[in-house]
C-alpha angles and dihedrals in degrees: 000000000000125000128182122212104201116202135157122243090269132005115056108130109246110232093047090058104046099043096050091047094047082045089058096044092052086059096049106242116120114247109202115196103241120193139156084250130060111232117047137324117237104232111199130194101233103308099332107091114261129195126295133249134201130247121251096176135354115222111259092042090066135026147194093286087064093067144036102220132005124216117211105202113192135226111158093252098039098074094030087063085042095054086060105049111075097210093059095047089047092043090053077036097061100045084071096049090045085048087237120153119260129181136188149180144211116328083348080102089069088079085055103057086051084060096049095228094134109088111128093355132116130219142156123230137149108322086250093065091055093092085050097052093047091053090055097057097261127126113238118216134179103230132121085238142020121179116191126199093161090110145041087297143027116256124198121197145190138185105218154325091299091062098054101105092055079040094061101039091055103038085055089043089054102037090045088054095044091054092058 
């Protein structure tokens, strides 16, 4: 199995990015780094500057037909530079329109609502997408973990650093399920 990781050249909060994609290498699958620049992408923790990581794909060179499921870490800038870059947004889009699995965590929703993927369903984020969400036609709820099967795909969703462990299990559960 394939899994893209989208971020955004800076951004991404760190730990939401390495624990998801360790999470996906203990359970066999390749996780490519996927982002709208070639180079590396600069992770922070919170506001104070992380690590970089390199580059696998930039959106526009691959597609949903190259993977079988796409994470969406957070980071409150990450998604915010996504949701303006129209490759980014088509390329999430187009996960939901091909029923692959997507998750997604904390104000990595934000990207979602951009493309416009949320009607009748139900996620979790951080508690200040939740308007957003609303606005989109999603349902908010405060839960570690939410996973969604009301659409064409299942979502799974999670509110913040703290919920990563219950993230991870169920991401790889769904996924694992999704891939037959």
């Amino acid at each position: 199995m394939k899994v893209a990781f989208l971020a955004a050249p800076q951004g991404v909060e760190q730990i939401e990015l390495t624990k998801p994609w360790k999470a996906v290498e203990e359970a066999g699958w390749t996780p490519h780094l996927v982002s709208t620049k070639p180079g590396k992408v600069q992770a922070f923790h919170h506001l104070d500057r992380g690590e970089s990581f390199p580059v696998d794909k930039v959106v526009g060179e691959v597609g949903v037909s190259d993977y079988d499921a796409l994470v969406l870490p957070g980071g409150v800038a990450n998604p915010d530079f996504l949701r303006m870059d129209e490759r980014a947004v088509a390329f999430v889009r187009d996960f939901f329109t091909a029923g692959k699995p997507v998750a997604s965590i904390c104000h990595g929703p934000w990207t979602l609502v951009e493309a416009d993927v949320l009607r009748g369903r139900t996620l979790t984020s951080w508690p200040s997408l939740r308007t957003d969400i609303q606005n989109a036609g999603g349902s908010w709820v405060d839960e570690q973990v939410k996973v969604c099967t009301s659409g064409p795909n299942t979502l799974i969703t999670s509110r913040k650093p703290d919920d990563l462990k219950v993230f991870c299990e169920a991401f790889v559960e769904e996924f694992r399920t999704a891939s037959g």
